[in-house]
Biopython code that builds the backbone (N, CA, C, O; Angstrom):
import numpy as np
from Bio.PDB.StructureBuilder import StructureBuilder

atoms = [
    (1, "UNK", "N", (-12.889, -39.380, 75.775)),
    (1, "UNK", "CA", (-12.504, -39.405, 74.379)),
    (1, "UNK", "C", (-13.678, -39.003, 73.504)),
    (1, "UNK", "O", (-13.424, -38.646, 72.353)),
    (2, "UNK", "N", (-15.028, -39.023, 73.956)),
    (2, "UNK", "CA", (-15.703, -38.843, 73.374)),
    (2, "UNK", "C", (-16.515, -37.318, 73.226)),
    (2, "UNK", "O", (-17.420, -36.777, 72.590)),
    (3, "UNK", "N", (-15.941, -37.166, 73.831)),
    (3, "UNK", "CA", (-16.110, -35.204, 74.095)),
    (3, "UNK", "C", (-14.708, -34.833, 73.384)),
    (3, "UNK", "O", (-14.857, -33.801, 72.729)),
    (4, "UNK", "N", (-13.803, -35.182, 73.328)),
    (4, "UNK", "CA", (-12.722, -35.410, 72.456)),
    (4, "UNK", "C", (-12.930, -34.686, 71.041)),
    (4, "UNK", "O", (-12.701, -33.644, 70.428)),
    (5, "UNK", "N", (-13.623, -36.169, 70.927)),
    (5, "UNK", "CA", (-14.300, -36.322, 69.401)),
    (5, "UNK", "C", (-14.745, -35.032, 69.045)),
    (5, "UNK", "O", (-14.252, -34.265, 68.218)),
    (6, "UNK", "N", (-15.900, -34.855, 69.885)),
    (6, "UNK", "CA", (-16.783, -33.660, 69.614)),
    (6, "UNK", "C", (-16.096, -32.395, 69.301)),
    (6, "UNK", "O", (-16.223, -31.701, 68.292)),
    (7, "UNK", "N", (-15.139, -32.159, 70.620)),
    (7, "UNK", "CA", (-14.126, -31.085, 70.315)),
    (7, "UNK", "C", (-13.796, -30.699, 69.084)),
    (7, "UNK", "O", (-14.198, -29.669, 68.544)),
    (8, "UNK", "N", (-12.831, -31.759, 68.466)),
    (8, "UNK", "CA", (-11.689, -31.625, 67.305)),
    (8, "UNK", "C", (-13.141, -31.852, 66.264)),
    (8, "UNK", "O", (-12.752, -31.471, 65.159)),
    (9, "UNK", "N", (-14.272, -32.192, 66.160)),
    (9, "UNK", "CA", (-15.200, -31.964, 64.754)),
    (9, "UNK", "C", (-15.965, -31.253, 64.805)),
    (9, "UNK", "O", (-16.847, -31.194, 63.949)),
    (10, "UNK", "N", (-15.873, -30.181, 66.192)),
    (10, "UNK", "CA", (-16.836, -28.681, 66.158)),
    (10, "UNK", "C", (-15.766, -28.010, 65.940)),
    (10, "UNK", "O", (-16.143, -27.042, 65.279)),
    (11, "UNK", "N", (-14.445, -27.926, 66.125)),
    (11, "UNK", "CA", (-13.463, -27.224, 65.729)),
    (11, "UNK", "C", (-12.246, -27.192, 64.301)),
    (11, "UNK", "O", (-11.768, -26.235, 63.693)),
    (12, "UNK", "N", (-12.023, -28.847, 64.123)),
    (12, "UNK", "CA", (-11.681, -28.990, 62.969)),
    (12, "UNK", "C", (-12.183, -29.615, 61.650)),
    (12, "UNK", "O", (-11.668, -29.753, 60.541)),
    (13, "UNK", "N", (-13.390, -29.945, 62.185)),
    (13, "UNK", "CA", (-13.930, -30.552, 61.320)),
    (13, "UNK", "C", (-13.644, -32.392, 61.421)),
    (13, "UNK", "O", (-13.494, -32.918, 62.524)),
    (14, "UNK", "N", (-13.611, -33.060, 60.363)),
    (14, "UNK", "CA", (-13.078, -34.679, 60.476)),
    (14, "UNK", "C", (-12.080, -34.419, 60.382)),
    (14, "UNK", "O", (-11.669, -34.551, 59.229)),
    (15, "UNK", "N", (-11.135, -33.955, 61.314)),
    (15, "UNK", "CA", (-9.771, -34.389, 60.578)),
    (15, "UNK", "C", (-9.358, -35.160, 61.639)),
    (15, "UNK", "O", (-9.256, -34.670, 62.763)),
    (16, "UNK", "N", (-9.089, -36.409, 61.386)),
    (16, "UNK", "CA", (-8.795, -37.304, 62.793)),
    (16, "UNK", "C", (-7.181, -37.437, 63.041)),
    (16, "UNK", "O", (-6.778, -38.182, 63.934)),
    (17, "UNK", "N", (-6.513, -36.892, 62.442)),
    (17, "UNK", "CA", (-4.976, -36.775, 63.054)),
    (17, "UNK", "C", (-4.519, -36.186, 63.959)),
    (17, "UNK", "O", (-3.605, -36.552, 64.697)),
    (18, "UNK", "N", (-5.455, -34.669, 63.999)),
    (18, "UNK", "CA", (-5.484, -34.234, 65.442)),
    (18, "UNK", "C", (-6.423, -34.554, 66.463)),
    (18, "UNK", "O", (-6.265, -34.079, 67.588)),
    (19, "UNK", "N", (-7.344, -35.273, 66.216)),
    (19, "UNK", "CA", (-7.516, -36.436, 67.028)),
    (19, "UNK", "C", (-6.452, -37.527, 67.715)),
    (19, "UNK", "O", (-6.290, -37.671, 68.927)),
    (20, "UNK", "N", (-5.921, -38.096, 66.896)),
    (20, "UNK", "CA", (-4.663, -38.759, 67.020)),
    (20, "UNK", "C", (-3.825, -38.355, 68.223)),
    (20, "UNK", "O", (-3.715, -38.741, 69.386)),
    (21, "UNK", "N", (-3.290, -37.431, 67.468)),
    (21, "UNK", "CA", (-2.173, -36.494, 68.528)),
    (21, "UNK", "C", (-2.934, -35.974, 69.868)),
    (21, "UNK", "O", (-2.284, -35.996, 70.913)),
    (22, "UNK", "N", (-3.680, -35.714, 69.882)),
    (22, "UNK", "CA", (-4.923, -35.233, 71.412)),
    (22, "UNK", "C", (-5.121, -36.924, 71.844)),
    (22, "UNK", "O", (-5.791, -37.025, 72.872)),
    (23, "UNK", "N", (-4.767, -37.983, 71.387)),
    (23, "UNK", "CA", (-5.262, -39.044, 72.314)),
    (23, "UNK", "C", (-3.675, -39.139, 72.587)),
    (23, "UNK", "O", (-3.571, -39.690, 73.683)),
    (24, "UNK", "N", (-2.603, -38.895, 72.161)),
    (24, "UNK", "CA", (-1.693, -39.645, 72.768)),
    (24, "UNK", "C", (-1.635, -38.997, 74.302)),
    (24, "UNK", "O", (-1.472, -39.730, 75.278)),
    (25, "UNK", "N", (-1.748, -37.896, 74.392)),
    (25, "UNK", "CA", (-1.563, -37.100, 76.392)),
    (25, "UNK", "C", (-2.636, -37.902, 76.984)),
    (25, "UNK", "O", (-2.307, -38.274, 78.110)),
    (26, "UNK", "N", (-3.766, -38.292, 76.642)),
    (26, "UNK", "CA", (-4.994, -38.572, 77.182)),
    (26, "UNK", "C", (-4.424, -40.163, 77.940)),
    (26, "UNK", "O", (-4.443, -40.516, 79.119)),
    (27, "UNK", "N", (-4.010, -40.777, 76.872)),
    (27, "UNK", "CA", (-3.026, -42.084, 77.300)),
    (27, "UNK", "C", (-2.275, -42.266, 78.280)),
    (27, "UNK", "O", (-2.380, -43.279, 78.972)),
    (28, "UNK", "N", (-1.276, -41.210, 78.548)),
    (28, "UNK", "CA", (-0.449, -40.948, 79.566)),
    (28, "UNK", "C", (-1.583, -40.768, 81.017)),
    (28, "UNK", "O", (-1.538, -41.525, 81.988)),
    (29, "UNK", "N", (-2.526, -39.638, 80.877)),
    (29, "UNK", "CA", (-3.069, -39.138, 82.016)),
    (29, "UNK", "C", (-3.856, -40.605, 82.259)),
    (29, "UNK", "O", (-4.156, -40.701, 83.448)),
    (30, "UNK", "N", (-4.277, -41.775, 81.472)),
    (30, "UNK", "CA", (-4.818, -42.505, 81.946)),
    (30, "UNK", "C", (-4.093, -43.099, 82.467)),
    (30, "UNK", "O", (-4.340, -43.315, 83.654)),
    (31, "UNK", "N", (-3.180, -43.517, 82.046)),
    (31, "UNK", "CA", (-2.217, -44.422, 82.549)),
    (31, "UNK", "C", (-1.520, -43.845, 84.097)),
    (31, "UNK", "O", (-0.960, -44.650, 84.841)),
    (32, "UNK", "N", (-1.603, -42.802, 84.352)),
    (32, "UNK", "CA", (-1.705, -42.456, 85.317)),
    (32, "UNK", "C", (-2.486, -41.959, 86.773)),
    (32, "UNK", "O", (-2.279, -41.658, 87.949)),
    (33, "UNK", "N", (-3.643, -42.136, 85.637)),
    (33, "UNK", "CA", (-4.568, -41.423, 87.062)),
    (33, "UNK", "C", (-5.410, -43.182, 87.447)),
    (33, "UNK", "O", (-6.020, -43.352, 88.503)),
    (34, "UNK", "N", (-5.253, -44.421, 86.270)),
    (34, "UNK", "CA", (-5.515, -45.655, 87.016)),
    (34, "UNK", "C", (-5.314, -45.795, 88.612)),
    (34, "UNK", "O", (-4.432, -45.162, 89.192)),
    (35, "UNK", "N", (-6.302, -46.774, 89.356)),
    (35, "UNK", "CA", (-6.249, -46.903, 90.671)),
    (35, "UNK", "C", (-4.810, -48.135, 90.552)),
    (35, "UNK", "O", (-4.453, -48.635, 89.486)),
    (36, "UNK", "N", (-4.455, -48.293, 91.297)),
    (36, "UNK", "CA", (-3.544, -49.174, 91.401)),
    (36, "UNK", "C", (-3.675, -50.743, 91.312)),
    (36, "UNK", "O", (-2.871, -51.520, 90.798)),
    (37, "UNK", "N", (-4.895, -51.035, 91.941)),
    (37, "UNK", "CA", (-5.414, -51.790, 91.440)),
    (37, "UNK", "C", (-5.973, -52.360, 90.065)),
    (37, "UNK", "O", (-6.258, -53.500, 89.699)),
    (38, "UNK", "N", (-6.020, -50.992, 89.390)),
    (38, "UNK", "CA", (-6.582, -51.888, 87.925)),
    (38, "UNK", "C", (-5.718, -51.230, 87.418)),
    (38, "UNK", "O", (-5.993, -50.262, 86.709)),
    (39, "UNK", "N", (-4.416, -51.632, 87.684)),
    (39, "UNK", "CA", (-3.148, -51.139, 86.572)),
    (39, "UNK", "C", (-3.226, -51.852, 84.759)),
    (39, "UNK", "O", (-2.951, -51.467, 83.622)),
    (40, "UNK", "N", (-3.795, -53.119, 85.456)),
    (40, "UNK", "CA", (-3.383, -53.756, 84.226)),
    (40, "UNK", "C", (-4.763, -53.395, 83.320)),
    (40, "UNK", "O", (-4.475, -53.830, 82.205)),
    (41, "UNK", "N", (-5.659, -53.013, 83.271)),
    (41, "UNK", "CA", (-6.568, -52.508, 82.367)),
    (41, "UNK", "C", (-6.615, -51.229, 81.562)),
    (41, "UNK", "O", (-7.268, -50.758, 80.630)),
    (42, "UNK", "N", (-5.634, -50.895, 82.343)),
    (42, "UNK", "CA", (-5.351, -49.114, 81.114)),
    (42, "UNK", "C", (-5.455, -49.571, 79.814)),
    (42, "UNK", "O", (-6.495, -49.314, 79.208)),
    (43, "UNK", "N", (-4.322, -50.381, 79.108)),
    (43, "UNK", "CA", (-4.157, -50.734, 78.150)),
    (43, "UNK", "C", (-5.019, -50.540, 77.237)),
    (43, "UNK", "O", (-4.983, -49.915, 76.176)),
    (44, "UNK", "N", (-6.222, -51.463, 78.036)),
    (44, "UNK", "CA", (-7.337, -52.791, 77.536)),
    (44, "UNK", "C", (-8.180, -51.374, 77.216)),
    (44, "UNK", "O", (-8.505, -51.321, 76.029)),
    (45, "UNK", "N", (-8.536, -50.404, 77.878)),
    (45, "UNK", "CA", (-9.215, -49.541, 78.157)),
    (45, "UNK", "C", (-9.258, -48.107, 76.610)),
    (45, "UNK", "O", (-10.157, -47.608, 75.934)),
    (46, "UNK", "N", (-7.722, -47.954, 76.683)),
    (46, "UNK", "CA", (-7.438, -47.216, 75.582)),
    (46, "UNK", "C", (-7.848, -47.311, 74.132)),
    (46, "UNK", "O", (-8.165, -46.339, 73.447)),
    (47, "UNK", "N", (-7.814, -48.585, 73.718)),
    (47, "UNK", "CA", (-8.317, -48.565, 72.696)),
    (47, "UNK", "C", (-9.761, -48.382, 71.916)),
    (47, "UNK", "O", (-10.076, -48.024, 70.781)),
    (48, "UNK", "N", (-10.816, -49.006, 73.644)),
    (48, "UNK", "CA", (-11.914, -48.765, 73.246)),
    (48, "UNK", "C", (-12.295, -47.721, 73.606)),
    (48, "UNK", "O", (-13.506, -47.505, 73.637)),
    (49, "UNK", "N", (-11.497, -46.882, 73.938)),
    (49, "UNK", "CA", (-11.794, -44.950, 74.094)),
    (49, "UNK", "C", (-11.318, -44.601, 73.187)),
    (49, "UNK", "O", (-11.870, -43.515, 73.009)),
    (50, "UNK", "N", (-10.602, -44.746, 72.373)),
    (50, "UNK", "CA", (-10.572, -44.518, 70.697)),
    (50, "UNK", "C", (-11.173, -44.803, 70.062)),
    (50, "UNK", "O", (-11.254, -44.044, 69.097)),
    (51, "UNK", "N", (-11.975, -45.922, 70.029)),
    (51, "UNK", "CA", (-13.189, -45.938, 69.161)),
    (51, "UNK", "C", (-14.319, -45.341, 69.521)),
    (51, "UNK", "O", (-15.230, -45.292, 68.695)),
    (52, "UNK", "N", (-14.438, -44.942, 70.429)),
    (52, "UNK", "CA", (-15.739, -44.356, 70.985)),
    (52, "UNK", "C", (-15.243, -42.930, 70.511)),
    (52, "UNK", "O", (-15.884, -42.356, 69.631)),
    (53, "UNK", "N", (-14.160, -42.362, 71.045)),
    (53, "UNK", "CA", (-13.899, -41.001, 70.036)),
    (53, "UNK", "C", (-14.085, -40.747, 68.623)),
    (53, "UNK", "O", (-14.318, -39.620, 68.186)),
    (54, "UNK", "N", (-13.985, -41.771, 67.912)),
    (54, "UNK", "CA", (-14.118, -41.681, 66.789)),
    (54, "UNK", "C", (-15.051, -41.239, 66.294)),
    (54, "UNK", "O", (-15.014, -40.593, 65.246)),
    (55, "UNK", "N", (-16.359, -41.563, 67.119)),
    (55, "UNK", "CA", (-17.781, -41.818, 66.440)),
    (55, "UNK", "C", (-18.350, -40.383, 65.677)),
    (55, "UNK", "O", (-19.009, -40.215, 64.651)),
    (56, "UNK", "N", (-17.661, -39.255, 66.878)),
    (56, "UNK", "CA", (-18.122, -38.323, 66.181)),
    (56, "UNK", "C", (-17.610, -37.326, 64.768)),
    (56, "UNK", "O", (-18.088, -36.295, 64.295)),
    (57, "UNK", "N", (-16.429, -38.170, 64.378)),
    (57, "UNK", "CA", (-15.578, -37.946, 63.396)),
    (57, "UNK", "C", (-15.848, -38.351, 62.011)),
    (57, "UNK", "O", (-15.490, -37.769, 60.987)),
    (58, "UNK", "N", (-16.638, -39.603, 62.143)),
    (58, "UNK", "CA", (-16.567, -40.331, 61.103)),
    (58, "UNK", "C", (-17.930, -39.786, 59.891)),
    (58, "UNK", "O", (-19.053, -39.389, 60.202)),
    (59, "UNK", "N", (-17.437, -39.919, 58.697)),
    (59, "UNK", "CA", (-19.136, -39.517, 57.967)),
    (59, "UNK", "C", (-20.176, -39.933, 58.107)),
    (59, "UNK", "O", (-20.278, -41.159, 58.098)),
    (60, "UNK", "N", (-21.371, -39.127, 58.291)),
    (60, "UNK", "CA", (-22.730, -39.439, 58.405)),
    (60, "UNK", "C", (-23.476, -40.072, 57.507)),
    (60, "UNK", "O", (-24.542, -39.516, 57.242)),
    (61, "UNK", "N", (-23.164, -41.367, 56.792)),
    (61, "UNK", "CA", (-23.942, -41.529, 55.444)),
    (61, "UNK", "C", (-24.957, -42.998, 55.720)),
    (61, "UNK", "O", (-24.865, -44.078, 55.137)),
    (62, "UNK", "N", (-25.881, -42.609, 56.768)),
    (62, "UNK", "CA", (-26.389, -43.847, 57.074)),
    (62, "UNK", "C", (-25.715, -45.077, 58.051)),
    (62, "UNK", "O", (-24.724, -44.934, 58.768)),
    (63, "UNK", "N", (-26.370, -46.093, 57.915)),
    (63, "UNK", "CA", (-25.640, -47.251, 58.842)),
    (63, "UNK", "C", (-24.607, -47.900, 58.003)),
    (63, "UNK", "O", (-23.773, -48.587, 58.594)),
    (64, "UNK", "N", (-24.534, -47.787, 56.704)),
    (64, "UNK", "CA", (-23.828, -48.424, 55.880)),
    (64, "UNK", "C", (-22.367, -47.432, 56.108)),
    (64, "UNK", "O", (-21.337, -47.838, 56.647)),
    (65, "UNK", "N", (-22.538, -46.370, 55.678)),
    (65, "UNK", "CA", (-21.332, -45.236, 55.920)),
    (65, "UNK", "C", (-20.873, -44.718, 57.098)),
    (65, "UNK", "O", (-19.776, -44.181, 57.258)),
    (66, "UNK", "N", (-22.073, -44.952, 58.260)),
    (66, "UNK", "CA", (-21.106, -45.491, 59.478)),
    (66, "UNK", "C", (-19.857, -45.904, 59.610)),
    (66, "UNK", "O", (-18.745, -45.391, 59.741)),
    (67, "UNK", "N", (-20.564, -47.518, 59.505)),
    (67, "UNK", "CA", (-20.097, -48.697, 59.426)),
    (67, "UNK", "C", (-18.317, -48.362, 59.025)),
    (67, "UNK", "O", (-17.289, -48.570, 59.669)),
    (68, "UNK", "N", (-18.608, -47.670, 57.466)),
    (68, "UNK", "CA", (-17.404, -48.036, 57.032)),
    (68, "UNK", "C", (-16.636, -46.975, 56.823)),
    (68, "UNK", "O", (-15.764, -46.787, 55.975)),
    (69, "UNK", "N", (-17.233, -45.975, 58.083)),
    (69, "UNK", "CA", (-16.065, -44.873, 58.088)),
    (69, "UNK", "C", (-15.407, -45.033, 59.489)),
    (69, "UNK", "O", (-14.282, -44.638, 59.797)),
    (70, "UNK", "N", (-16.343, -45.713, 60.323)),
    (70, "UNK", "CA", (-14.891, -46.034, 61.344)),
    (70, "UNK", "C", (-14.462, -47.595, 61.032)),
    (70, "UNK", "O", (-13.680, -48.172, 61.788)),
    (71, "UNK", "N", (-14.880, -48.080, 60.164)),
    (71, "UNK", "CA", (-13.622, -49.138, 59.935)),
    (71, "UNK", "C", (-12.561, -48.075, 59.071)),
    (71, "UNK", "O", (-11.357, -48.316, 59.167)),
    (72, "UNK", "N", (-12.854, -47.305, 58.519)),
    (72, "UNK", "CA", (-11.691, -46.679, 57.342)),
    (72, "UNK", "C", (-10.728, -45.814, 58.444)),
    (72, "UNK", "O", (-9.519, -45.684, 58.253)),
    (73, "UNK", "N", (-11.490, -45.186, 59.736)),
    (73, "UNK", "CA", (-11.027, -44.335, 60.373)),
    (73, "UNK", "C", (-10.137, -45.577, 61.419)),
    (73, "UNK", "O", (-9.026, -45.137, 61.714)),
    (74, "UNK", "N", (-10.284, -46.339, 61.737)),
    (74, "UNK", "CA", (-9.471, -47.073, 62.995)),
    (74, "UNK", "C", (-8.105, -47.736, 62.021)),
    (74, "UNK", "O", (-7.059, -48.118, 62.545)),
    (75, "UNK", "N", (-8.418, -47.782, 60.274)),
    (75, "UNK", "CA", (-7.566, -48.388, 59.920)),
    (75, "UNK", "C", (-6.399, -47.503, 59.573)),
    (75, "UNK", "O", (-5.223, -47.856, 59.666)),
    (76, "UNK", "N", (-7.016, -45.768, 58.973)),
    (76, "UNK", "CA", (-5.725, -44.781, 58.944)),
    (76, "UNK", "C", (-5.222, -44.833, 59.875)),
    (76, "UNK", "O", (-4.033, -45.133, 59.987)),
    (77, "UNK", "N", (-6.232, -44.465, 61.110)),
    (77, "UNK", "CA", (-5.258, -43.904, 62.487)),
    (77, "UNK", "C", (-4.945, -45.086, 63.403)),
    (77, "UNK", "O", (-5.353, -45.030, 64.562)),
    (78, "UNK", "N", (-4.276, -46.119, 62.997)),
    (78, "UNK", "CA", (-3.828, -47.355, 63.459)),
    (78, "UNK", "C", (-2.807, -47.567, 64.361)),
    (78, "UNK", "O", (-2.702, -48.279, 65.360)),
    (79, "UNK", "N", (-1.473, -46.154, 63.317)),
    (79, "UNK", "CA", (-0.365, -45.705, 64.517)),
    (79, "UNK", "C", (-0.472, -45.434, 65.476)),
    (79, "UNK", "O", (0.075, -45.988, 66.429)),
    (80, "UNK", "N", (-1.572, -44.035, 65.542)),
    (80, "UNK", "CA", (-2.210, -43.077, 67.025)),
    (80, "UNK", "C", (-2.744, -44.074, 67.821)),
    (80, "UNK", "O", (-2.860, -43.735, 68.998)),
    (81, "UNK", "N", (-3.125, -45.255, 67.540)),
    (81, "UNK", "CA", (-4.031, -46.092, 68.487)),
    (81, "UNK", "C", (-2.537, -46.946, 69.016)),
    (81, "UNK", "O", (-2.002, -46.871, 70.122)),
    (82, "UNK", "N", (-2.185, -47.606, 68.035)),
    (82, "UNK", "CA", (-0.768, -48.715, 68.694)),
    (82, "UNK", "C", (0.103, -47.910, 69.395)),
    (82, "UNK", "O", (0.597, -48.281, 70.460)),
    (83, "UNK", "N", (0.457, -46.275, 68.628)),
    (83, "UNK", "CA", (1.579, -45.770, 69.780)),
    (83, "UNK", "C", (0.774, -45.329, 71.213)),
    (83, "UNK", "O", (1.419, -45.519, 72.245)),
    (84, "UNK", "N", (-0.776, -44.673, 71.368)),
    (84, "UNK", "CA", (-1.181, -44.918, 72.555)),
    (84, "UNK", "C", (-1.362, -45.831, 73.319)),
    (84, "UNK", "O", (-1.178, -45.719, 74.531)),
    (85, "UNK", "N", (-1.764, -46.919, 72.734)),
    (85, "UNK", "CA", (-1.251, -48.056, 73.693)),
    (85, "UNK", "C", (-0.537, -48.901, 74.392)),
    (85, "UNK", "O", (-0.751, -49.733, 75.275)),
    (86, "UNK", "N", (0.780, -48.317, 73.523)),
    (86, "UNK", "CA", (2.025, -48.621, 73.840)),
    (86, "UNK", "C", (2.698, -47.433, 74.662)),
    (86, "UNK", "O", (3.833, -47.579, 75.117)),
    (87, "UNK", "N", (1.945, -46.202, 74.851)),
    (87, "UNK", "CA", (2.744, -45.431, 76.016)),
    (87, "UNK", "C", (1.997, -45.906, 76.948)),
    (87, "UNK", "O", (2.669, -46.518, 77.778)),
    (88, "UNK", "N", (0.613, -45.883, 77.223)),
    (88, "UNK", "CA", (-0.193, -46.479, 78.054)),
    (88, "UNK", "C", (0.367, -47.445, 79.102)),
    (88, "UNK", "O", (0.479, -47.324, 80.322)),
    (89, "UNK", "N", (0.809, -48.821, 77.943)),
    (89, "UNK", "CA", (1.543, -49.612, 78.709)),
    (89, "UNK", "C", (2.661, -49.626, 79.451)),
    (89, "UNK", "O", (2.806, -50.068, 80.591)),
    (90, "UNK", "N", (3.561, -49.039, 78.632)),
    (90, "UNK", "CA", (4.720, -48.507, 79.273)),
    (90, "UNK", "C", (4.555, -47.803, 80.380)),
    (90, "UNK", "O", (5.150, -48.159, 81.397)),
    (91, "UNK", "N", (3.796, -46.781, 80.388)),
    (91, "UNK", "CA", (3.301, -46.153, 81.369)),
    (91, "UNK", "C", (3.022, -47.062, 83.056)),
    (91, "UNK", "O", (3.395, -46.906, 84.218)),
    (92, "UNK", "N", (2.441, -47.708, 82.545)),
    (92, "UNK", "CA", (1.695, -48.874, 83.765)),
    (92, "UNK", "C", (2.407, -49.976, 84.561)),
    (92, "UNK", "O", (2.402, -50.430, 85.705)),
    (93, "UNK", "N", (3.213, -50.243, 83.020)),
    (93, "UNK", "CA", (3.930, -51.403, 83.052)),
    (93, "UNK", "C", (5.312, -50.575, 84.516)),
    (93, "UNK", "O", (5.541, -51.197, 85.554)),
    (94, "UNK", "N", (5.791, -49.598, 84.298)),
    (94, "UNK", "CA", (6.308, -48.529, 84.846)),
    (94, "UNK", "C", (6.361, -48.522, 86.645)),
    (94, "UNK", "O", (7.128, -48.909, 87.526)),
    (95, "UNK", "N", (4.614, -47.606, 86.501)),
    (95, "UNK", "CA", (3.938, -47.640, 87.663)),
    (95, "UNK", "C", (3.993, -48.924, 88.624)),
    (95, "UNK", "O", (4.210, -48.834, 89.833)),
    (96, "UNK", "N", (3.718, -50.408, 87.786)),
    (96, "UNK", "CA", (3.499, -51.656, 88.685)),
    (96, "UNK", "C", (4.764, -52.059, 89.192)),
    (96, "UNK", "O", (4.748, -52.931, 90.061)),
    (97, "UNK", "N", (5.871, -51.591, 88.818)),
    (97, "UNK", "CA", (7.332, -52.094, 88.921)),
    (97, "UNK", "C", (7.594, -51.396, 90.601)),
    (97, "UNK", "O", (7.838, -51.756, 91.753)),
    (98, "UNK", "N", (7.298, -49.926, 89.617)),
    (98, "UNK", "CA", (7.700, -49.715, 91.446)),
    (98, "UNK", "C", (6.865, -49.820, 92.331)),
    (98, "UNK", "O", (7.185, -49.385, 93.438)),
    (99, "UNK", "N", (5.367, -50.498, 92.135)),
    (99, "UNK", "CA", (4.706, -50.560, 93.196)),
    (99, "UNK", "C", (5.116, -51.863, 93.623)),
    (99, "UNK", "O", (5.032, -52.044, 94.838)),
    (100, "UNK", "N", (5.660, -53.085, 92.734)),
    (100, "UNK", "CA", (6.428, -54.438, 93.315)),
    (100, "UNK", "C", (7.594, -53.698, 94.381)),
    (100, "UNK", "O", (7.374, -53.808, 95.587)),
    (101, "UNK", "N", (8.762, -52.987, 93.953)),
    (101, "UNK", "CA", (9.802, -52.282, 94.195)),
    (101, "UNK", "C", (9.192, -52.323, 96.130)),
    (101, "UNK", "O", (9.494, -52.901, 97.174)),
    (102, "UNK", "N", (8.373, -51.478, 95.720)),
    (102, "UNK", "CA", (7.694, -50.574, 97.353)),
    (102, "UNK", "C", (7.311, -51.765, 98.212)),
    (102, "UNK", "O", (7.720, -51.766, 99.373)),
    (103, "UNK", "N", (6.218, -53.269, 97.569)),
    (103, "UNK", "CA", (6.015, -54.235, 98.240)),
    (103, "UNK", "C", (7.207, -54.824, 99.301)),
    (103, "UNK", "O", (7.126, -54.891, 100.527)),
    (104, "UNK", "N", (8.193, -55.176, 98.542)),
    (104, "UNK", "CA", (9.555, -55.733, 98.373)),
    (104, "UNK", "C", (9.980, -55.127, 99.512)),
    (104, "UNK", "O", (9.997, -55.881, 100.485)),
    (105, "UNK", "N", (10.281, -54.157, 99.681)),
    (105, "UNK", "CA", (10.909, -53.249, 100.393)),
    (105, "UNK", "C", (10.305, -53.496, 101.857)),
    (105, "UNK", "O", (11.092, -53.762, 102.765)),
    (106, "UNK", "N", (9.247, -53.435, 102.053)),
    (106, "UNK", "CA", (8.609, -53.443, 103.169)),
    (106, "UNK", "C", (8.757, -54.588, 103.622)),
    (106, "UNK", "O", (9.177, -54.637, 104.778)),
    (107, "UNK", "N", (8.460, -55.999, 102.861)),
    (107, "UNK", "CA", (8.312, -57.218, 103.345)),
    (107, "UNK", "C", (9.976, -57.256, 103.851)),
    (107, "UNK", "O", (10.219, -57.699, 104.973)),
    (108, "UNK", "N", (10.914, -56.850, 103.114)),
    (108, "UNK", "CA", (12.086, -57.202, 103.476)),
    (108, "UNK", "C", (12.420, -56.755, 104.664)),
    (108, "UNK", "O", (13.144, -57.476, 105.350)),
    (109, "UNK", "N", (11.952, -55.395, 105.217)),
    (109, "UNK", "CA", (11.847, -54.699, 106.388)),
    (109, "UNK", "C", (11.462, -55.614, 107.077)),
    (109, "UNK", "O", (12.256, -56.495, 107.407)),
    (110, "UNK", "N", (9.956, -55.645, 107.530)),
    (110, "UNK", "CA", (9.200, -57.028, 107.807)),
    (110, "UNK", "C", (9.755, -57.864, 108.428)),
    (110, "UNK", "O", (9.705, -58.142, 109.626)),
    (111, "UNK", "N", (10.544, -58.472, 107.247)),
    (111, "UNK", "CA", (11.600, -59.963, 107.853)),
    (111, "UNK", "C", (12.818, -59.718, 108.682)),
    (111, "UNK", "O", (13.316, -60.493, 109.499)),
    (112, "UNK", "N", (13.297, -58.307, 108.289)),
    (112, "UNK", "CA", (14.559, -58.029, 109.109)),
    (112, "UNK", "C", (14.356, -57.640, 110.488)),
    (112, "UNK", "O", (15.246, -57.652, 111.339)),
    (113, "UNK", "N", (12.736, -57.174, 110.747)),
    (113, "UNK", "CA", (12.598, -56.895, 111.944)),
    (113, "UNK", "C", (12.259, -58.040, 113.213)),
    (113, "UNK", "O", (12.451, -58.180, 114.421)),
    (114, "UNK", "N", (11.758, -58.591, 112.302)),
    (114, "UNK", "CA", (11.056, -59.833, 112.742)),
    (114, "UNK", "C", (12.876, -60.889, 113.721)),
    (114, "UNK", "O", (12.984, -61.306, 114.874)),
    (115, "UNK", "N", (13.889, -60.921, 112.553)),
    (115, "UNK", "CA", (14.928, -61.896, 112.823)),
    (115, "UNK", "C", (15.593, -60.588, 114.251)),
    (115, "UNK", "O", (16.379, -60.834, 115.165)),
    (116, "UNK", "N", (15.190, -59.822, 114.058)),
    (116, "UNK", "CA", (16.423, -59.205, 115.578)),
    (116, "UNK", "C", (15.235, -59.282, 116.782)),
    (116, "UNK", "O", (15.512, -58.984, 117.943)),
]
sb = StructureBuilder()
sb.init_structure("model")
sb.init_model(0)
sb.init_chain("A")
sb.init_seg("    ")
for serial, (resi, resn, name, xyz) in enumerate(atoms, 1):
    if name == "N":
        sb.init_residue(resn, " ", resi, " ")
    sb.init_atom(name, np.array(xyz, "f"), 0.0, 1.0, " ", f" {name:<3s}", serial, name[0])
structure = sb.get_structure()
């Protein structure tokens, strides 16, 4: 996300909406390329890769204008962050179902082989 950043403000300048829209695919591919094991951290993960994208977006006006251009920037783009995290999840939430699904399946095998 943070090469992201860089991207869309060597190319568009600050405009963080297409930022926005470039994190929602990024969401998905995370949510997908997670190990299976750390399904449940995509989520957790997304948001603080949005703020780290941000950094290079926000105005340069010292530590003070830092400060309060990515608070101004996390508070416009609030949607882009909640709807990525909410495909994210969905996403995962998704993935873990059928990896229960696949558990299930086997153990039930398992037991049926086991009783003949």
């Amino acid at each position: 996300m943070l090469t992201l950043g860089f991207l869309v403000a060597l190319l568009f300048g600050s405009v963080q909406t297409v930022y926005g829209v470039l994190f929602l695919p990024v969401c998905v591919l995370t949510a997908l390329w997670v190990r299976e094991g750390d399904l449940l951290t995509a989520p957790v993960i997304v948001p603080i890769a949005f703020a780290l994208g941000l950094l290079p977006l926000v105005d340069d006006g010292g530590s003070g204008g830092w400060l309060m251009g990515m608070v101004t920037g996390l508070a416009t783009q609030a949607g882009w962050l909640y709807g990525g995290t909410l495909v994210a999840g969905a996403t995962v939430l998704g993935r873990r179902m059928r990896t229960i699904r696949v558990i299930n399946r086997r153990a039930a095998a398992a037991r049926s082989r086991l009783r003949a």
